[in-house]
DRENFI-414224 format. One line per 5 residues: number of its first residue (from 1); their letters; for each residue x, y, z of C-alpha. Coordinates in Angstrom, 3 decimals, padded with zeros to 6 digits. Last residue first. Example, Ala and Ser with C-alpha at 12.3 -4.5 7.8 and 13.67 -1.06 7.14 Angstrom:
BEGIN
2	sa	013.670,-001.060,007.140  012.300,-004.500,007.800
//
This chain:
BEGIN
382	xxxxx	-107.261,-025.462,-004.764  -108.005,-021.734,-003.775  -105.715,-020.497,-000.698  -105.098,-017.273,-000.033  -107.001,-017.708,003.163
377	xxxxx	-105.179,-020.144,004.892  -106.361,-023.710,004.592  -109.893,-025.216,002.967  -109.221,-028.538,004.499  -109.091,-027.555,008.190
372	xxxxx	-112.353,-024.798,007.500  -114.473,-027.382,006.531  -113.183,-029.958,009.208  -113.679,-026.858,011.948  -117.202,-026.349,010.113
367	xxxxx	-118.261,-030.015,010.745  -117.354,-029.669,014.497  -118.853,-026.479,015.126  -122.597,-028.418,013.442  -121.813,-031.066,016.039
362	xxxxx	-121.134,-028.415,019.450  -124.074,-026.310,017.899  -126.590,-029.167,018.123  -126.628,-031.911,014.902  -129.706,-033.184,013.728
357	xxxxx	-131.620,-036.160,015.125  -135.209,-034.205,016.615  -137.701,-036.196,018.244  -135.903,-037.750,021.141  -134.467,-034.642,022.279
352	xxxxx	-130.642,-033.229,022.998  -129.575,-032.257,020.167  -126.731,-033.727,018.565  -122.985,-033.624,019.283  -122.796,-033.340,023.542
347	xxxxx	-118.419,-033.218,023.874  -118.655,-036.590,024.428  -118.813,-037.599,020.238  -116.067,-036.233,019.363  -113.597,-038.284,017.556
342	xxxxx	-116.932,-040.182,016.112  -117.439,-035.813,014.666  -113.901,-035.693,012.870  -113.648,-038.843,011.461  -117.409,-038.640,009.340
337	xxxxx	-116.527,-035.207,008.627  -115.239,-036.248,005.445  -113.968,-033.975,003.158  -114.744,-033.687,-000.909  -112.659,-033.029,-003.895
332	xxxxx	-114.025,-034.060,-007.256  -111.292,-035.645,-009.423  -114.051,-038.146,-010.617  -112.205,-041.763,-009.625  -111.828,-039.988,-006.181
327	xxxxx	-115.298,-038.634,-005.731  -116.502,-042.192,-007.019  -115.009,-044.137,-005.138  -116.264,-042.134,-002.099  -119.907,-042.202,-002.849
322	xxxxx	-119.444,-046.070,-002.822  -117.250,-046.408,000.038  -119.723,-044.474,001.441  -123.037,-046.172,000.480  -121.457,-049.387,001.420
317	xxxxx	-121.155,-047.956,004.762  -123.836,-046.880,004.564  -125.843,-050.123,004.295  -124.304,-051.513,007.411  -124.945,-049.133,009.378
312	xxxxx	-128.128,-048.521,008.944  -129.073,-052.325,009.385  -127.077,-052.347,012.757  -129.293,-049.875,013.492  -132.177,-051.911,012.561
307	xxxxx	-131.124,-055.385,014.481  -130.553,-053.099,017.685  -134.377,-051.698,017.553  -134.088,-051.605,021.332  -130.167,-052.646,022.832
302	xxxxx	-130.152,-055.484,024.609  -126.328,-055.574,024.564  -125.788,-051.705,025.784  -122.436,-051.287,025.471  -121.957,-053.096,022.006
297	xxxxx	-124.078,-049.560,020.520  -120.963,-047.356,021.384  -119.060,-048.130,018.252  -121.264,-047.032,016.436  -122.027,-043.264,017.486
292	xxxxx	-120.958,-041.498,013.855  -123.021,-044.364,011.887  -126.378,-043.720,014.200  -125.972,-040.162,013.342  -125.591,-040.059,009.736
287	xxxxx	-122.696,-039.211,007.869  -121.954,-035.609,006.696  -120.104,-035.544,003.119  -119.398,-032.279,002.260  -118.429,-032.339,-001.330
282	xxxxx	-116.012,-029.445,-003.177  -116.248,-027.215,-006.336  -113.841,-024.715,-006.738  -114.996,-022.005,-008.754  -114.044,-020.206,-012.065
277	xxxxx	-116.861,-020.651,-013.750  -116.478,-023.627,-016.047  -115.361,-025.382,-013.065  -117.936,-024.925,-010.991  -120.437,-026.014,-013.910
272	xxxxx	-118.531,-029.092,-014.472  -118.191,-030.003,-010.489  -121.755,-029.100,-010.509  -122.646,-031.700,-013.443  -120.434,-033.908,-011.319
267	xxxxx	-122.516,-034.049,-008.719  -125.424,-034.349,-010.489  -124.446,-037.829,-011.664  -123.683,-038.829,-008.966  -126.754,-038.033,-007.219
262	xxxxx	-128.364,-039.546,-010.069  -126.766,-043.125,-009.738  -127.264,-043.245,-006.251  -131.029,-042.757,-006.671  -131.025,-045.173,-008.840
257	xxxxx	-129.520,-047.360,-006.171  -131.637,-046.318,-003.626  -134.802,-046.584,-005.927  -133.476,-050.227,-006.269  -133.456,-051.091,-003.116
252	xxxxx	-130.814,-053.374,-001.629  -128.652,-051.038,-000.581  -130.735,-049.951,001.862  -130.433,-046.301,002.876  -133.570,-044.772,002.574
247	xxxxx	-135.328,-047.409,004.417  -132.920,-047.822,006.994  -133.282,-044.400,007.968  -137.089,-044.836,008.041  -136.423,-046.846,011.336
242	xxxxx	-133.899,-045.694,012.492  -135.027,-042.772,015.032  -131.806,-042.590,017.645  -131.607,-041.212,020.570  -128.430,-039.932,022.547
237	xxxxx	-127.178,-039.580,025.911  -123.029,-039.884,025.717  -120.989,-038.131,028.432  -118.502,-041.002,027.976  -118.313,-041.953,031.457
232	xxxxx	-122.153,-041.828,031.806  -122.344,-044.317,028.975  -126.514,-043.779,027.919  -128.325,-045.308,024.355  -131.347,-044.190,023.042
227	xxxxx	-134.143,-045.765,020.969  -137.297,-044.419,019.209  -139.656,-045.910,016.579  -141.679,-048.306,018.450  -141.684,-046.477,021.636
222	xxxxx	-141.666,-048.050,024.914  -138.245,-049.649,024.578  -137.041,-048.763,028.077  -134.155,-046.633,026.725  -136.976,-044.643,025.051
217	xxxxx	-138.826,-044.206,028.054  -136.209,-042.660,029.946  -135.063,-040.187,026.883  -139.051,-039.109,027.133  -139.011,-038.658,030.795
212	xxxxx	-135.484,-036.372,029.918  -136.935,-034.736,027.369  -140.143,-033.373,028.729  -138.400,-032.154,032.289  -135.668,-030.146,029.554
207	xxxxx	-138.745,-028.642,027.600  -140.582,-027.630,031.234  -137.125,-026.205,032.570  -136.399,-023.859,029.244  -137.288,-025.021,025.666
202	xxxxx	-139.225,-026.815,023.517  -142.846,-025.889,024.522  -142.223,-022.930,026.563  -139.370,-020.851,024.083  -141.460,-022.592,020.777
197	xxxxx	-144.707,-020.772,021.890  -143.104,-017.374,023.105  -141.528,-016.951,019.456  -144.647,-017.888,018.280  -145.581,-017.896,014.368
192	xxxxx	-144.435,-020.834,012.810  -144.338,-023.231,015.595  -147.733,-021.826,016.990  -149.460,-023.045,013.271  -147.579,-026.608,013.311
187	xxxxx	-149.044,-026.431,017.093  -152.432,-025.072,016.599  -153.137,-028.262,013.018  -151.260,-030.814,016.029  -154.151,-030.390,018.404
182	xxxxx	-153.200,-034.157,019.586  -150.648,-035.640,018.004  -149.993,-036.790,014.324  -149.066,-040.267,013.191  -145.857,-040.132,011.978
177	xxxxx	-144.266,-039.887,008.537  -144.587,-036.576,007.551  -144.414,-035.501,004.150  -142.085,-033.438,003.145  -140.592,-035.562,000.474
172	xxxxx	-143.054,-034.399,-001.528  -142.039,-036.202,-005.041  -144.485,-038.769,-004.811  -143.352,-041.562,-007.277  -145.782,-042.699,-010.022
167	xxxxx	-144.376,-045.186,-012.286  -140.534,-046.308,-011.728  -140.195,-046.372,-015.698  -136.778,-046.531,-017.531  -133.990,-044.087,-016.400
162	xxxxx	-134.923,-040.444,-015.559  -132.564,-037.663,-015.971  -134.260,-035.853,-018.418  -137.759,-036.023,-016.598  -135.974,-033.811,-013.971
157	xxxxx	-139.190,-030.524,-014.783  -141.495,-033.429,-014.858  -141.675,-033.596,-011.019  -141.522,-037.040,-008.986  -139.183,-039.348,-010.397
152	xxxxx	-136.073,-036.891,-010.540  -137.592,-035.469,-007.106  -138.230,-038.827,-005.091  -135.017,-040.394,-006.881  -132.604,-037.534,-005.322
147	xxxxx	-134.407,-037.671,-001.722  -133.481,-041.741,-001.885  -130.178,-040.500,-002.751  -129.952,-037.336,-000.282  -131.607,-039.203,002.642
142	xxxxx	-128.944,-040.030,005.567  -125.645,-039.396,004.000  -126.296,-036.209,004.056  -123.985,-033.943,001.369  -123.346,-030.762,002.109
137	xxxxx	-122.057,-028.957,-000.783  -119.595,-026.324,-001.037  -118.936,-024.054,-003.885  -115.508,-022.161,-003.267  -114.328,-018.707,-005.030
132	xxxxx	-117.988,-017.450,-004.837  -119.548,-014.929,-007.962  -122.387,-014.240,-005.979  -124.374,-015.352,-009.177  -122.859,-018.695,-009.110
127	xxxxx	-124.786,-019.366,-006.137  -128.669,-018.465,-007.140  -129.844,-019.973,-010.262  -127.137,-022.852,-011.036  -126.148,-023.347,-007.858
122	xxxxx	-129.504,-023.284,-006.638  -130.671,-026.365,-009.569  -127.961,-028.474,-008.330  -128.222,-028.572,-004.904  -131.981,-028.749,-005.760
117	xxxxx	-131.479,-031.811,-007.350  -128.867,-033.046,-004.839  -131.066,-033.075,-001.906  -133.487,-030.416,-000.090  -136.007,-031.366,002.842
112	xxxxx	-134.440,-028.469,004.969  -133.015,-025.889,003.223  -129.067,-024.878,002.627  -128.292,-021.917,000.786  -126.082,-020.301,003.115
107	xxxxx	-123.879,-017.501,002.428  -120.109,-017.191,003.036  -117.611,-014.395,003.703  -114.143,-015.771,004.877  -112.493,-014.947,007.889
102	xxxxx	-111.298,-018.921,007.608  -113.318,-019.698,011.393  -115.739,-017.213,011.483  -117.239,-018.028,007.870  -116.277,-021.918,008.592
97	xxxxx	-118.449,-021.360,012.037  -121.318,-019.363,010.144  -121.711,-022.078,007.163  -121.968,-025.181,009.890  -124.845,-023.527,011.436
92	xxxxx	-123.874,-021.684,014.734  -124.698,-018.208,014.002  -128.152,-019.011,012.364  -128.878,-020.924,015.864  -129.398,-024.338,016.320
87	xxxxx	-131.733,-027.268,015.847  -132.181,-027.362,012.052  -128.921,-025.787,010.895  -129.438,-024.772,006.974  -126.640,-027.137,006.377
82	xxxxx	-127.787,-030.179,008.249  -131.344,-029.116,006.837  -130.533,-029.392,003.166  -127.578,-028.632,001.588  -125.259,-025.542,-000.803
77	xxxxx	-123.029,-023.262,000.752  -121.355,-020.610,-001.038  -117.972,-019.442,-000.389  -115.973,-016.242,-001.004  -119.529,-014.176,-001.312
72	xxxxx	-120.997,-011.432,-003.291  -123.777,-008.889,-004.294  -124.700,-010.201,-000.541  -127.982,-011.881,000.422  -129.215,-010.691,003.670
67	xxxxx	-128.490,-011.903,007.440  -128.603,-015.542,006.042  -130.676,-018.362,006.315  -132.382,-018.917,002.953  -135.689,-017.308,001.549
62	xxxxx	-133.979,-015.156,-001.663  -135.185,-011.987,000.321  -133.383,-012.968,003.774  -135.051,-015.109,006.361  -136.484,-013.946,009.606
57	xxxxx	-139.643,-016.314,009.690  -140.748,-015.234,005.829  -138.800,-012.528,004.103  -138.872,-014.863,001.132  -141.617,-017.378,000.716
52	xxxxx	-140.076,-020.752,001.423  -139.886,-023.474,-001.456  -141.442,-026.770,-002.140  -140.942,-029.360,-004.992  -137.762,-027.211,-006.247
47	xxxxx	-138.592,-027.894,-010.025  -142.338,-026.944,-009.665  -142.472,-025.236,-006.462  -145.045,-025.768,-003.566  -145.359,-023.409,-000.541
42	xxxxx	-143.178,-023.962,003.061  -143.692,-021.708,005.748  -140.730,-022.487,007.892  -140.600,-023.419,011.953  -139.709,-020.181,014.053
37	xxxxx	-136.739,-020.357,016.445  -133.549,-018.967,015.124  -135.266,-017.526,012.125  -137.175,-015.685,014.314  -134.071,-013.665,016.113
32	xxxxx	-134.365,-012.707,019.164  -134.204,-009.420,021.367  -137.521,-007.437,019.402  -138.970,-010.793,018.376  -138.517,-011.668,022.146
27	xxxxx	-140.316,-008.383,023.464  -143.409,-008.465,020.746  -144.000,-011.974,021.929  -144.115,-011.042,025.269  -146.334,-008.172,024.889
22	xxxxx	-148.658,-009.958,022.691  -148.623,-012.860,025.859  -149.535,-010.193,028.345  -152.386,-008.441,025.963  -153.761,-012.178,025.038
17	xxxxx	-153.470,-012.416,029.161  -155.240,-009.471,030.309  -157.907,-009.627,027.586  -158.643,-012.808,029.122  -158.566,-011.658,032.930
12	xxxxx	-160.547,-009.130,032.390  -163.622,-011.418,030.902  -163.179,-013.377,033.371  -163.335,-010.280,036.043  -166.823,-009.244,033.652
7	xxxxx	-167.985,-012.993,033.440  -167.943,-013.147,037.393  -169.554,-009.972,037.879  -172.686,-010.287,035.567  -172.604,-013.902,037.902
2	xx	-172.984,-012.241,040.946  -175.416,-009.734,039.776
//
């Protein structure tokens, strides 16, 4: 009898809970919005490499960040996650601040994973089609030309823009490059479909407690990937992941330097197309984090994985001067956030984790502000 009773109350208090949490998540879906929060469902594409399904995780019918796709727009906004605004909210994604700030309309076609191919290939099939006045393009400093040989190398459908024979090249650029955790097949799942999930696990007092043991360990060395620097005066607390940044920047790879060469190359083929159709076709160039906090590395001597920032550094800085060069010699006008964002790095820039290095809504305002600076007044088109 006792036990009859004791698997009845558990049984209770089961169905109690799934109908507690279903209520929860039904309440935050009906206040929040899930593209805010929700991870992306990504499927494979043949000339994209992977795509979203539309409608999926509160995106609009194309599958990009936006309310709803418009029959038209003053600016379109082409990147990969720095643009779609990993870490923050729809509303505070570089695209919404420049849209708030100029009182212009602009949609977002920014994805995470995306480089210059698919820059190219959405401003072609989508962007021109909302007949915009301005095509921007966010351009990371951080992946785009090692991102740019993956794809051209990778899928058949950029064969034309190959350049000798690299053999086989894995074009999913997706894949991760950690070991995974434990139950990590429920948590990817969760992360796309739990509003409730992502609110405890990354956010709130239990997602702030998380952070701050893992910022402490990080400035202690005890991860092999992950450093973090702290100047109290400067209201700087930052990490930094290098490692594979270094990688994809080095100068001294040839699939870096190919990959240069394409990225260029499809950067002007969209300052052609732009022009051809009556838009203005301008480069976003946003740097990488460990390049916009530099300067601040010296204060902490013993530094971990000092020898590969100083690596990252190094190598994009060349990369820039580089990119640069050639916007200039090209006639293809660009801004630099790169100034704008070291000038503010204690007003909290980047997310606040260890795991995640994109901007936070006080960087991505910062990149918009530049955006908006250089565009001028309203009635202004070149």
């Amino acid at each position: 009898m006792n036990a009859r009773r004791a698997i009845a109350n558990a049984a209770i208090l089961v169905v109690s809970l799934v109908v507690a949490l279903a209520l929860c998540e039904l309440g935050a879906r009906l206040v929040l919005n899930p593209a805010d929060y929700l991870s992306v469902t990504m499927k494979p594409d043949q000339v994209l490499g992977m795509a979203i399904a539309p409608q999926g995780s509160g995106l609009d019918a194309w599958g990009f960040r936006n309310p709803g796709v418009p029959a038209s727009a003053d600016i379109v906004a082409l990147g990969d996650s720095h643009t779609f605004g990993n870490t923050a909210t729809m509303d505070d994604a570089w695209p919404s601040v420049l849209a708030r700030q100029t009182g212009r309309t602009v949609y977002n076609l920014g994805l995470g994973g995306y480089g210059p191919n698919q820059y190219y290939h959405l401003l072609k099939t989508r962007g021109l089609s909302l007949r915009p006045r301005w095509i921007l393009c966010g351009l990371y400093m951080g992946d785009d030309f090692e991102n740019a040989f993956s794809i051209t190398y990778g899928l058949n459908h950029w064969a034309y823009m190959r350049s000798g024979n690299w053999g086989t090249v894995n074009a999913n650029i997706w894949d991760e490059s950690e070991r995974p955790g434990a139950f990590k097949p429920l948590r990817d799942w969760l992360s796309r479909k739990s509003l409730v999930y992502q609110l405890v696990a990354h956010g709130g007092p239990f997602g702030a407690l998380k952070e701050a043991w893992r910022f402490r360990q990080a400035e202690r060395g005890q991860y092999p990937s992950v450093t973090a620097i702290r100047v109290p005066d400067q209201n700087i607390l930052e990490a930094f992941r290098p490692l594979g940044m270094a990688n994809r920047l080095d100068q001294s790879r040839p699939e870096v330097k190919e990959g240069m060469r394409i990225t260029f190359r499809l950067l002007m083929e969209m300052d052609r197309v732009c022009r051809e159709s009556g838009s203005t076709f301008v480069v976003v160039v946003i740097p990488t984090k460990e390049t916009v906090f530099a300067k601040y590395f010296d204060t902490a001597p013993r530094l971990h994985l000092r020898h590969v920032l100083d690596k990252v550094i190094g190598n994009e800085r060349l990369a820039r001067l580089a990119l640069l060069a050639f916007l200039r010699d090209s006639n293809i006008a660009y801004v630099d956030t790169l100034p704008a964002l070291s000038e503010a790095v204690g007003r909290e820039l980047y997310a606040r984790t260890t795991a995640d290095m994109h901007p936070g809504k006080n960087g991505y305002r910062v990149i918009g502000e530049a955006v908006a600076r250089f565009l001028g007044p309203v009635g202004r088109r070149d």
